[in-house]
VEXFI-129014 format. One record per residue (C-alpha): residue in three letters; residue number from 1; z, x, y. Coordinates in pm, 1 decimal, decimal comma, always signed. Example, Ala and Ser with C-alpha at 12.3 -4.5 7.8 and 13.67 -1.06 7.14 Angstrom:
! residues 2
@aa=ALA; i=1; w=+780,0; u=+1230,0; v=-450,0;
@aa=SER; i=2; w=+714,0; u=+1367,0; v=-106,0;
//
This chain:
! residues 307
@aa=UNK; i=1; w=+0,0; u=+0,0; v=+0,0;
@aa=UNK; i=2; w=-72,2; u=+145,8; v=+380,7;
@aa=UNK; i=3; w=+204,9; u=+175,8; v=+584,4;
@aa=UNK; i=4; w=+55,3; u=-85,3; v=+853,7;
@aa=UNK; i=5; w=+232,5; u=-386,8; v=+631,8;
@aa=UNK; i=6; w=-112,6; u=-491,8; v=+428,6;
@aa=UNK; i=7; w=-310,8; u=-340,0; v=+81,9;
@aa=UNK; i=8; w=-625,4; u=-418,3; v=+273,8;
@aa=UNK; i=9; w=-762,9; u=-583,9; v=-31,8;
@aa=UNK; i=10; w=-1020,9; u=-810,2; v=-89,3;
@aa=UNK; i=11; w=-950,2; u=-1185,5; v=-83,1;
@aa=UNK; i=12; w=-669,6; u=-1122,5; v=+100,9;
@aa=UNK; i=13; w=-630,2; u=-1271,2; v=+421,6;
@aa=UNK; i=14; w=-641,8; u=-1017,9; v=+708,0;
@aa=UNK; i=15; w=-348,2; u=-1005,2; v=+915,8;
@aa=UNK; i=16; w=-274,0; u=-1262,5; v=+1206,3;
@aa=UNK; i=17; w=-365,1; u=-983,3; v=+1474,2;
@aa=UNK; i=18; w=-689,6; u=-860,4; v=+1343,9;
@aa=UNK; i=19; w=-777,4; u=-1270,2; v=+1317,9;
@aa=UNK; i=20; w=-667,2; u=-1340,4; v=+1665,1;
@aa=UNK; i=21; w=-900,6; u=-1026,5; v=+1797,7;
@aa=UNK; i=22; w=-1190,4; u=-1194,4; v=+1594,6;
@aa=UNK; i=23; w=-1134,8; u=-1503,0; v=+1711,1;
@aa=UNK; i=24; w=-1111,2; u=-1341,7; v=+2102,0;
@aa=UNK; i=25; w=-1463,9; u=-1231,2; v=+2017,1;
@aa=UNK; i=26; w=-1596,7; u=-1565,5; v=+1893,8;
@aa=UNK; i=27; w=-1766,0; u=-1692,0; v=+2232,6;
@aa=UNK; i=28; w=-1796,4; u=-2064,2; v=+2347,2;
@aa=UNK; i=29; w=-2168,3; u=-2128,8; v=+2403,6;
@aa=UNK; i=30; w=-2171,0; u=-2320,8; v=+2703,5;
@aa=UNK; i=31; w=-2554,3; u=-2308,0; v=+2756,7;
@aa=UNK; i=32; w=-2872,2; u=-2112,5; v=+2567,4;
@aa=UNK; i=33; w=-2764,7; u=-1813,8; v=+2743,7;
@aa=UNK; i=34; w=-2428,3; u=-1854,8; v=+2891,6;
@aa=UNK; i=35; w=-2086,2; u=-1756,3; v=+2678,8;
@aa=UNK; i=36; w=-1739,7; u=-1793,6; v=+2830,5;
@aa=UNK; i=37; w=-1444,5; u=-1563,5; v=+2665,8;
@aa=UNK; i=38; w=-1115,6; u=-1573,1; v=+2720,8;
@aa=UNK; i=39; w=-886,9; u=-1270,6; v=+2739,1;
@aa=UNK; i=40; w=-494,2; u=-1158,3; v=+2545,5;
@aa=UNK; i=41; w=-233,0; u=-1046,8; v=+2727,4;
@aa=UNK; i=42; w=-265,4; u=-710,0; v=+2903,8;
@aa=UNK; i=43; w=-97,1; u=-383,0; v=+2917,7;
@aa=UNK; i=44; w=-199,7; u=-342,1; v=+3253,1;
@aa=UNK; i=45; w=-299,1; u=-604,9; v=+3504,1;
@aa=UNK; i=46; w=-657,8; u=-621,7; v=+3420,6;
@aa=UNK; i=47; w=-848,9; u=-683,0; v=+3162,8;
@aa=UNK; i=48; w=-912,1; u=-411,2; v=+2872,9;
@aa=UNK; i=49; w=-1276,0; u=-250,2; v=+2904,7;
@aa=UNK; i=50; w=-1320,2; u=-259,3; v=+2535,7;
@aa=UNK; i=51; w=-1264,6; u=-640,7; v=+2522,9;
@aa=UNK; i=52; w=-1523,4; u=-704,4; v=+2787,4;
@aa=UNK; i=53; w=-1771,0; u=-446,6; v=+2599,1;
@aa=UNK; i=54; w=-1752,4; u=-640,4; v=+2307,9;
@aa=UNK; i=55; w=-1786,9; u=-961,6; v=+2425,2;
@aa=UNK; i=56; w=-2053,7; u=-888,5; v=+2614,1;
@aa=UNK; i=57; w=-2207,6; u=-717,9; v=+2338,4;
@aa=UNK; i=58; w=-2151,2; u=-1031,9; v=+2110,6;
@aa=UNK; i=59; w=-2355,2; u=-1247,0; v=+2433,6;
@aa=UNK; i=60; w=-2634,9; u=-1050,3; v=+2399,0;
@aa=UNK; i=61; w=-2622,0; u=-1057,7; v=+1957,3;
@aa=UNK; i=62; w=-2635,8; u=-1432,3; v=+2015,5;
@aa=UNK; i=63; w=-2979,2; u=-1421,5; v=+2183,0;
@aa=UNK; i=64; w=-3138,8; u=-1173,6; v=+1881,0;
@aa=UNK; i=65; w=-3258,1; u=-1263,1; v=+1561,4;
@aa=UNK; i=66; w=-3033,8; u=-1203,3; v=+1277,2;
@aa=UNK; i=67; w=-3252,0; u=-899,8; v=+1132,9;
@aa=UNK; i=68; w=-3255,2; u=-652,3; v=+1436,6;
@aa=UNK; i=69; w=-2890,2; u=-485,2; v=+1483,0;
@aa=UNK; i=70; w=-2776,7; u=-287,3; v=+1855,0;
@aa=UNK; i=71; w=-2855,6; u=+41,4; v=+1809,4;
@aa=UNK; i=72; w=-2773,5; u=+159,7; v=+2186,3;
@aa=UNK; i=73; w=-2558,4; u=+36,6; v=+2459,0;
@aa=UNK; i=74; w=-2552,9; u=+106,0; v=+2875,4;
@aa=UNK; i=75; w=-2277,4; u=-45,3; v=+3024,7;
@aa=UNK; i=76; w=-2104,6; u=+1,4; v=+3395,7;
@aa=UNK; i=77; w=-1754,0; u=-147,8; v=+3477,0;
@aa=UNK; i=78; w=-1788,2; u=-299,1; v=+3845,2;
@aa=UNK; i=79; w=-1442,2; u=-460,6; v=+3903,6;
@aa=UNK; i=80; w=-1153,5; u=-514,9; v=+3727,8;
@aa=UNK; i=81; w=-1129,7; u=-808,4; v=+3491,4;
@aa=UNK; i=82; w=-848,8; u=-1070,1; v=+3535,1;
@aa=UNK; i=83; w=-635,1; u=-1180,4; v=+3225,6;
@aa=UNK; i=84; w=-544,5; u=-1486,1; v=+3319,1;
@aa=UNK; i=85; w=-917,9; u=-1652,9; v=+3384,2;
@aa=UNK; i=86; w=-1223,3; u=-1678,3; v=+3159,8;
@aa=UNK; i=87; w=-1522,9; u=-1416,3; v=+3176,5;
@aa=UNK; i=88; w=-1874,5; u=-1605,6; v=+3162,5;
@aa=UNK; i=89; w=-2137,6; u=-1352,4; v=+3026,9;
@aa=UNK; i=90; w=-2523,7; u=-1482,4; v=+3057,1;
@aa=UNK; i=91; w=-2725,2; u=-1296,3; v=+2883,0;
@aa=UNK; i=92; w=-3169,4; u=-1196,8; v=+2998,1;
@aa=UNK; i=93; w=-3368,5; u=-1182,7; v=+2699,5;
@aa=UNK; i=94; w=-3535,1; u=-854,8; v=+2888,9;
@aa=UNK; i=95; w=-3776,9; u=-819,9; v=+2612,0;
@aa=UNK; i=96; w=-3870,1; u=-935,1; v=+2237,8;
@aa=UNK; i=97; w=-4101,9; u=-662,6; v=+2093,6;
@aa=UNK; i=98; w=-4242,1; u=-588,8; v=+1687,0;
@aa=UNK; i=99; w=-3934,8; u=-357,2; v=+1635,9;
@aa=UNK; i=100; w=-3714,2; u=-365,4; v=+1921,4;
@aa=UNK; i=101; w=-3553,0; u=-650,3; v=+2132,0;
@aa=UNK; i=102; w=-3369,9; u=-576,9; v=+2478,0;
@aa=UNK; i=103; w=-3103,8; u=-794,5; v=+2652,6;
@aa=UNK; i=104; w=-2891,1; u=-758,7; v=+2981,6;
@aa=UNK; i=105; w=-2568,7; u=-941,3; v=+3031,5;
@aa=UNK; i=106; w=-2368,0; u=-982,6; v=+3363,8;
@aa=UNK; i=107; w=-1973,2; u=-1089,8; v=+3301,4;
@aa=UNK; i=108; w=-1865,5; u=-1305,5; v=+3590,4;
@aa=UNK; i=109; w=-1541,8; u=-1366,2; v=+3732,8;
@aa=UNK; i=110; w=-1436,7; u=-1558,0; v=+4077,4;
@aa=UNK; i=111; w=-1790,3; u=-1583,2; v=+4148,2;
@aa=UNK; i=112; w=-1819,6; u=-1197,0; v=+4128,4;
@aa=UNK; i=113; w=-1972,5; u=-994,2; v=+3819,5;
@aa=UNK; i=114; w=-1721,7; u=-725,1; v=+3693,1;
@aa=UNK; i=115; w=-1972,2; u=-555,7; v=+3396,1;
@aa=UNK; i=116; w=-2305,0; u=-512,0; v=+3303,3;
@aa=UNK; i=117; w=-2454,5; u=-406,9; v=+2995,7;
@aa=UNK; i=118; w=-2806,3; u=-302,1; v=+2847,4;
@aa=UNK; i=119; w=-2847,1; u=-312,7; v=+2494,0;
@aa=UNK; i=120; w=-3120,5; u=-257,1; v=+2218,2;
@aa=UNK; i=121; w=-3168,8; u=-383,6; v=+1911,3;
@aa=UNK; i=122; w=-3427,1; u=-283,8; v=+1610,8;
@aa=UNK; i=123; w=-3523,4; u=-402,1; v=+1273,2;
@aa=UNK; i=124; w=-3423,9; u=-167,0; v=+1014,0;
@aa=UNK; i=125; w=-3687,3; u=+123,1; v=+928,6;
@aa=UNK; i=126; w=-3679,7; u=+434,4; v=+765,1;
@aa=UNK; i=127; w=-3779,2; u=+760,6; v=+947,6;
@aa=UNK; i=128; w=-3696,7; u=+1162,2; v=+948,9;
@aa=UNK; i=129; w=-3309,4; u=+1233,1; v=+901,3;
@aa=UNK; i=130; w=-3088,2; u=+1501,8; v=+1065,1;
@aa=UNK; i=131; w=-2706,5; u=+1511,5; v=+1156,7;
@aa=UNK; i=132; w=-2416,3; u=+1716,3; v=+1293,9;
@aa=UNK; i=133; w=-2178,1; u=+1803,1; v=+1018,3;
@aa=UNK; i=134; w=-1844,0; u=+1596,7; v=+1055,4;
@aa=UNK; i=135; w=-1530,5; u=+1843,7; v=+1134,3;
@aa=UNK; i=136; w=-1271,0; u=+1935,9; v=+949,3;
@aa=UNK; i=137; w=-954,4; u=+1653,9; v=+971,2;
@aa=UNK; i=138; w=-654,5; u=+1534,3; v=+784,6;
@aa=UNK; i=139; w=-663,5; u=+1220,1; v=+529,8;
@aa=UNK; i=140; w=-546,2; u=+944,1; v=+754,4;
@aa=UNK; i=141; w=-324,3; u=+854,4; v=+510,1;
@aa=UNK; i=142; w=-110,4; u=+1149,3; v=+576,0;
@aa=UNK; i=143; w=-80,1; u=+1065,2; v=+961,0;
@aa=UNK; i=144; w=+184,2; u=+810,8; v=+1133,1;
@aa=UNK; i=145; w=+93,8; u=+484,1; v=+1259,6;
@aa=UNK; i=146; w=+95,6; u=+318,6; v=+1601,4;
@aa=UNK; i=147; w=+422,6; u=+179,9; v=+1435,8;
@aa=UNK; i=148; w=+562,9; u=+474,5; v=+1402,6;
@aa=UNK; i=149; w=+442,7; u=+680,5; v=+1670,1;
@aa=UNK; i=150; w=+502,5; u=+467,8; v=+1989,8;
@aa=UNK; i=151; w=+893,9; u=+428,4; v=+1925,8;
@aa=UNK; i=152; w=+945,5; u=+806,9; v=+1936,3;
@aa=UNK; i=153; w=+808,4; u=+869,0; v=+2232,4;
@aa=UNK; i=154; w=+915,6; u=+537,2; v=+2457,3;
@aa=UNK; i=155; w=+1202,4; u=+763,1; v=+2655,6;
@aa=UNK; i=156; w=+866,8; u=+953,7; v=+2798,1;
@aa=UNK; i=157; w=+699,7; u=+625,7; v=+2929,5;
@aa=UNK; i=158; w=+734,7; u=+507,6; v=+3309,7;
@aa=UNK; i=159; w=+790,0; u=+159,2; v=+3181,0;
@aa=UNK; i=160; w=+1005,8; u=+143,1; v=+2859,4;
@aa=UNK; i=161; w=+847,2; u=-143,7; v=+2758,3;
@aa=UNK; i=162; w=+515,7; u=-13,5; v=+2771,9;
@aa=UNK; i=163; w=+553,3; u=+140,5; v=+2357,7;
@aa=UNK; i=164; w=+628,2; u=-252,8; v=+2264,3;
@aa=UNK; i=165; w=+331,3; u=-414,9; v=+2468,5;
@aa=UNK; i=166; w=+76,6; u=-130,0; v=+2383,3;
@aa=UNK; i=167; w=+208,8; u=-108,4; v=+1988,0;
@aa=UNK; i=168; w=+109,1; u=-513,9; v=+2037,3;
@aa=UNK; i=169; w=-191,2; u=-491,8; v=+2205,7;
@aa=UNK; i=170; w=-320,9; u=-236,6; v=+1907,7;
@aa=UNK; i=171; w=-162,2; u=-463,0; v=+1624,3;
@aa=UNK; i=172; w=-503,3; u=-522,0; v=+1510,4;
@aa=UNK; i=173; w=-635,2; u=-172,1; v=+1449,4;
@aa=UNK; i=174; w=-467,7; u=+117,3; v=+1236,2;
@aa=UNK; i=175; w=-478,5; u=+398,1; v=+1489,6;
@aa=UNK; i=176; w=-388,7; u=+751,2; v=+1417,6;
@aa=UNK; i=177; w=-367,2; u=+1061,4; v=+1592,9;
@aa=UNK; i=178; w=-504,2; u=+1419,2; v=+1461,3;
@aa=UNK; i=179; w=-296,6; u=+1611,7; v=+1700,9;
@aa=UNK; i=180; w=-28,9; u=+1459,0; v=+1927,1;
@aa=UNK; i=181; w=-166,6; u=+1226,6; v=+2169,2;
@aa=UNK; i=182; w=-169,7; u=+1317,8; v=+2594,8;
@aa=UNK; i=183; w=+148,7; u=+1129,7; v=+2639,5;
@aa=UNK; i=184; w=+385,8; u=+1379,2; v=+2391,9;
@aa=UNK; i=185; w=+234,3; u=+1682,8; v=+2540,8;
@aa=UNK; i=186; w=+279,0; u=+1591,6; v=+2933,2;
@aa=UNK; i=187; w=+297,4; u=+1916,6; v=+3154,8;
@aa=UNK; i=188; w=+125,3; u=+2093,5; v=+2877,8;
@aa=UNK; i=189; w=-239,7; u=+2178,3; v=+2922,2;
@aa=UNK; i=190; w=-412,3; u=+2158,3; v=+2574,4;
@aa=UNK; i=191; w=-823,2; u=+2216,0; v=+2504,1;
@aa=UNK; i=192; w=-978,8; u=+1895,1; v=+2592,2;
@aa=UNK; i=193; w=-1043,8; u=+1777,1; v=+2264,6;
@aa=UNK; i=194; w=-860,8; u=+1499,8; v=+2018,7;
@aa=UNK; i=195; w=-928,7; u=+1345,4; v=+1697,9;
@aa=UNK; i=196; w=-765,5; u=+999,6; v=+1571,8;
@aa=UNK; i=197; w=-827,1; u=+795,9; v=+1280,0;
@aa=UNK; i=198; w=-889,0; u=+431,1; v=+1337,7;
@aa=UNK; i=199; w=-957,9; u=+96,7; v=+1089,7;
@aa=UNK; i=200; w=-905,2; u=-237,6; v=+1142,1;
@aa=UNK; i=201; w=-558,2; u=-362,0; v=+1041,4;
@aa=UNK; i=202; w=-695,8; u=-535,6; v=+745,3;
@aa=UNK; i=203; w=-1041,6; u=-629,0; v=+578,8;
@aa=UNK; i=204; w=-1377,2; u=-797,3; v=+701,4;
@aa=UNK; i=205; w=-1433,0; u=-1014,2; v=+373,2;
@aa=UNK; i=206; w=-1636,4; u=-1330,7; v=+329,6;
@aa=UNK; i=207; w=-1720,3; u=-1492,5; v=+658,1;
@aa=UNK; i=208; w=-1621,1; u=-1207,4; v=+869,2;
@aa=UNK; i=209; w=-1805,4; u=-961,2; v=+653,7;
@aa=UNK; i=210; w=-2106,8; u=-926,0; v=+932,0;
@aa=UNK; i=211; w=-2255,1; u=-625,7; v=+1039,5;
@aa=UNK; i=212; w=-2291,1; u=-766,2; v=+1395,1;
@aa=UNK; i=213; w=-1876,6; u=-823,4; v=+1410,6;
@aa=UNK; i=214; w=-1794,8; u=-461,8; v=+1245,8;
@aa=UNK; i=215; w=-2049,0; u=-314,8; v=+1574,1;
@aa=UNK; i=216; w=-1845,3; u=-528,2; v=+1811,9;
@aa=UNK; i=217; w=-1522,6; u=-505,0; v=+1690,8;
@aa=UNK; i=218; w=-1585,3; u=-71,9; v=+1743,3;
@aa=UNK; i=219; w=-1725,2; u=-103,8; v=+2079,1;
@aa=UNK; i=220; w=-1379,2; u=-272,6; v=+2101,2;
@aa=UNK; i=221; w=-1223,0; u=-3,1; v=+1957,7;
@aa=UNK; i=222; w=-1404,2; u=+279,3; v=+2111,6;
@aa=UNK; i=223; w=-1262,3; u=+242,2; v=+2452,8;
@aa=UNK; i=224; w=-903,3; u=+327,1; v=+2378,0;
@aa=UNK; i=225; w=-884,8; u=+680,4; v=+2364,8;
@aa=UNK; i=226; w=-1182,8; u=+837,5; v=+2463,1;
@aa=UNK; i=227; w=-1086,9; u=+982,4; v=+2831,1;
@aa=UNK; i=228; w=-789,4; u=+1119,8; v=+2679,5;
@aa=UNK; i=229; w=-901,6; u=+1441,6; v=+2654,3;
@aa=UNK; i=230; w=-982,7; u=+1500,7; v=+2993,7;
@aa=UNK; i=231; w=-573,0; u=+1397,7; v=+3015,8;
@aa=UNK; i=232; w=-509,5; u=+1725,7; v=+2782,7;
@aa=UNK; i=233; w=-706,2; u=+1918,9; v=+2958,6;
@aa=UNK; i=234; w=-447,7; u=+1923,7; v=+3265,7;
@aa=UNK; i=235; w=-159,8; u=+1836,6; v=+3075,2;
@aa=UNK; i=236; w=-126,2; u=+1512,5; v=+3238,4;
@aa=UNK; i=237; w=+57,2; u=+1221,4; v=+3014,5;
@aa=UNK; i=238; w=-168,2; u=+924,3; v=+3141,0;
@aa=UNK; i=239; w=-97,1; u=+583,7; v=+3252,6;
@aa=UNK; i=240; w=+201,3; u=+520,3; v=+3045,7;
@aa=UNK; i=241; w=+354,1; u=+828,7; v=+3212,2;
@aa=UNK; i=242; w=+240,8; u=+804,7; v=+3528,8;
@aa=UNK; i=243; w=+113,2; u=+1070,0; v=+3604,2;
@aa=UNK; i=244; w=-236,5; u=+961,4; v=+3630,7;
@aa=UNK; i=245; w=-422,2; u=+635,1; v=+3753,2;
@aa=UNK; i=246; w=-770,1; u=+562,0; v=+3631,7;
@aa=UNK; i=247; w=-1004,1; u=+341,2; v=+3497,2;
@aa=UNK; i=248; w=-1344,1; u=+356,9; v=+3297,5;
@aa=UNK; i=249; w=-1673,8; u=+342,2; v=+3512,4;
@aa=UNK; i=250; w=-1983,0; u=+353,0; v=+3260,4;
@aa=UNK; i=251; w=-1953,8; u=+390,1; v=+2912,8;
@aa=UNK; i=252; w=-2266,0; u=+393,6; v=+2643,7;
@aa=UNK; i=253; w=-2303,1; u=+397,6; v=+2237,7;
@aa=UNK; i=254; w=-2585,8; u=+478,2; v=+1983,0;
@aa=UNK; i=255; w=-2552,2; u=+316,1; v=+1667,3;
@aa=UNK; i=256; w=-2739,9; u=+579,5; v=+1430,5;
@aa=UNK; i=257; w=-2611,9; u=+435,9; v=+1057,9;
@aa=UNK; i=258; w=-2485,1; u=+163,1; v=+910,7;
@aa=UNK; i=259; w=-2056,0; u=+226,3; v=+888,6;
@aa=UNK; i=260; w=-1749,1; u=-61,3; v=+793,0;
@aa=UNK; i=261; w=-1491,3; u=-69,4; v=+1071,7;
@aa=UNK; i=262; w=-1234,7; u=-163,0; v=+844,2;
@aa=UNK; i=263; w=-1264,2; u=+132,3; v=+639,1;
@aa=UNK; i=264; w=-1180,0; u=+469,8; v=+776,8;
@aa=UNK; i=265; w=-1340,7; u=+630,0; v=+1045,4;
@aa=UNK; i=266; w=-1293,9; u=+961,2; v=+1224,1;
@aa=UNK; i=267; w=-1344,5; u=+944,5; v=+1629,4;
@aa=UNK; i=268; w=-1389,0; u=+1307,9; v=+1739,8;
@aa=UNK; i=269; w=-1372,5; u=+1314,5; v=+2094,3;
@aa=UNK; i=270; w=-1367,0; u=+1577,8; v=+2389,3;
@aa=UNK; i=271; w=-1437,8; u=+1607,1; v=+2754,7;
@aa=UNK; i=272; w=-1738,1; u=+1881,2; v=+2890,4;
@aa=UNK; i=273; w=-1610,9; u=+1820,2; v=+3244,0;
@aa=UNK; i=274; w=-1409,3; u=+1670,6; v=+3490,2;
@aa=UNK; i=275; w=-1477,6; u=+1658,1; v=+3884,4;
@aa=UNK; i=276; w=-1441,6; u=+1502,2; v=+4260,9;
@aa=UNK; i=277; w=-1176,6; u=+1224,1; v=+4051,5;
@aa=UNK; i=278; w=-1388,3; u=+1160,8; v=+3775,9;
@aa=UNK; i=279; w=-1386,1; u=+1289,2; v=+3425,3;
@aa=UNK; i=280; w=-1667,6; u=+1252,1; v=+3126,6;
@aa=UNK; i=281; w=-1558,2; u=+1185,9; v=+2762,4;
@aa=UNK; i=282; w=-1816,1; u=+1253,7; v=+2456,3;
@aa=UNK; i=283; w=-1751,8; u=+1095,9; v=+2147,9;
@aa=UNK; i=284; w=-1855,6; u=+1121,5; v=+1759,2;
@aa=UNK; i=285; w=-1745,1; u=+888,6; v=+1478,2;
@aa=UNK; i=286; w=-1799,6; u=+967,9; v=+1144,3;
@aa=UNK; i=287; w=-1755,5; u=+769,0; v=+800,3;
@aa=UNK; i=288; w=-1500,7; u=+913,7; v=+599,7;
@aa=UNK; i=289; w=-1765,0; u=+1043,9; v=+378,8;
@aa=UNK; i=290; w=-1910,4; u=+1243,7; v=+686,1;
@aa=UNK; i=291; w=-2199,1; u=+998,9; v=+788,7;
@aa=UNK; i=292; w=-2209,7; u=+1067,9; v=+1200,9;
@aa=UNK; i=293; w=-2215,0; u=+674,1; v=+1253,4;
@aa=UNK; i=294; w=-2204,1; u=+651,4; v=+1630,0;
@aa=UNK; i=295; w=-2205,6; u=+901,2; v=+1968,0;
@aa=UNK; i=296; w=-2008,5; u=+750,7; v=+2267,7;
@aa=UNK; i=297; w=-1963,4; u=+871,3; v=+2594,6;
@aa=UNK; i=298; w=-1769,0; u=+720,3; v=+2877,4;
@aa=UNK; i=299; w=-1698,6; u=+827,1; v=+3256,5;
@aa=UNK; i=300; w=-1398,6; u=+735,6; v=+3426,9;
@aa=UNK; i=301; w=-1177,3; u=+750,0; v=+3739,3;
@aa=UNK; i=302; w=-927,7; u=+974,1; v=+3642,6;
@aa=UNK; i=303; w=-691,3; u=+1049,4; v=+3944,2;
@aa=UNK; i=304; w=-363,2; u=+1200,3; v=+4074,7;
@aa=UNK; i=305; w=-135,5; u=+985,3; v=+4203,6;
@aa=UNK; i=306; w=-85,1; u=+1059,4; v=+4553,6;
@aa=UNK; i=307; w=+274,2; u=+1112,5; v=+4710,2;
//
């Protein structure tokens, strides 16, 4: 059994977090090309970028046919979201070609759009292989939990109830750090480079088997960590220590091979460069087996609190 409180197996029912982040992705189709979502309960007073990533990402699989999967993603965060009111995503069916289809979705809030994303989708077709080789890491198995993890280090945390309301808002994925995250090593400058493990918190069977939901739920996913290392760079804690404020400005995928999110994955992430209050975060996840499944990168705001 894992230690996150579920076997994982199948015909068992996932766990009542990773259903309620499902269900947060299921869209109400208001029109042909108009979705509202709603939002959970924040950390912070804004909406997560992840969860308006994924929704938006879900808009635009609405519009496609069921045969042609995202295999790239442009997005650009334009204002922060608000938890307590829906998000209304329409989506442009851009273009509907023999082998690729494009879409564009604005997310509207208050009249105002707060994201935009590109995205393109292909039928599936063979063609010349290469790939980075995956890097060496731990079994996951081996490494503690959000459950663990977040009560040992809540005396370090501006807020102390930040480790309960972040160990909540991550019920619904199995996260775990390589090396210690940017939080236990504040005032410490480390190379700008981290590795965690992540899964969903229980398994995609039967209905939610879909390889449309397992792309969402890691664009979800993929926006939790991935400007950390521009954090160890500096030695700065991030927002739960306060040392930092930021938020993410752009942030794009490629989807190069088909991966579960509910079974292991390694997200190997690091930061080339960080400038004028920005920083830049490159990403790789790879299937346990060493498949490179996706490349990420992200931009953010990433900036010293002043006096």
């Amino acid at each position: 059994m894992s230690d996150n409180g579920t076997d994982g197996g199948a015909g068992q029912a996932p766990p009542s977090a990773l259903l309620d982040l499902v269900g947060l992705l299921d869209l109400e189709r208001i029109d042909r090309d108009i979705f509202r979502g709603q939002s959970r309960p924040a950390v912070v007073p804004r909406v997560f970028g992840g969860q308006v990533a994924a929704q938006a990402l879900v808009a635009a699989f609405r519009t496609v046919p069921d045969d042609r999967l995202a295999h790239s993603l442009h997005a650009y965060f334009l204002r922060p979201g608000d938890p307590a009111a829906p998000i209304v995503y329409t989506a442009d069916r851009i273009r509907d070609g023999r082998s690729f289809t494009t879409r564009r979705v604005v997310a509207v809030q208050h009249g105002q759009p707060i994201f935009h994303l590109s995205a393109s989708f292909q039928t599936d077709e063979d063609g010349l292989e290469h790939q980075e080789r995956m890097p060496a890491a731990p079994d996951p198995e081996t490494l503690p939990n959000s459950t663990d993890l977040l009560p040992r280090h809540a005396h370090l945390f501006s807020d102390p109830g930040v480790a309960d309301r972040l160990a909540e808002a991550r019920a619904a994925v199995d996260l775990r750090y390589v090396t210690q995250p940017p939080y236990a090593t504040a005032g410490q400058p480390r190379e700008p480079r981290s590795q965690v493990w992540f899964r969903t918190a229980g398994k995609l069977d039967g209905d939610l088997d879909r390889p449309m939901l397992h792309l969402c739920l890691a664009a979800y996913i993929s926006d939790m960590s991935l400007l950390e290392p521009v954090l160890l760079a500096h030695g700065r804690g991030g927002w739960t220590v306060g040392d930092v404020v930021g938020a993410s400005l752009d942030h794009a995928m490629w989807f190069h091979r088909p991966f579960r999110v509910d079974e292991w994955l390694l997200y190997d992430q690091s930061s080339p460069t960080s400038q004028a209050g920005r920083g830049l975060g490159h990403g790789r996840i790879f299937t346990a087996d060493g498949r490179l499944a996706i490349t990420v990168m992200q931009e953010g705001v990433v900036r010293v609190p002043r006096g």
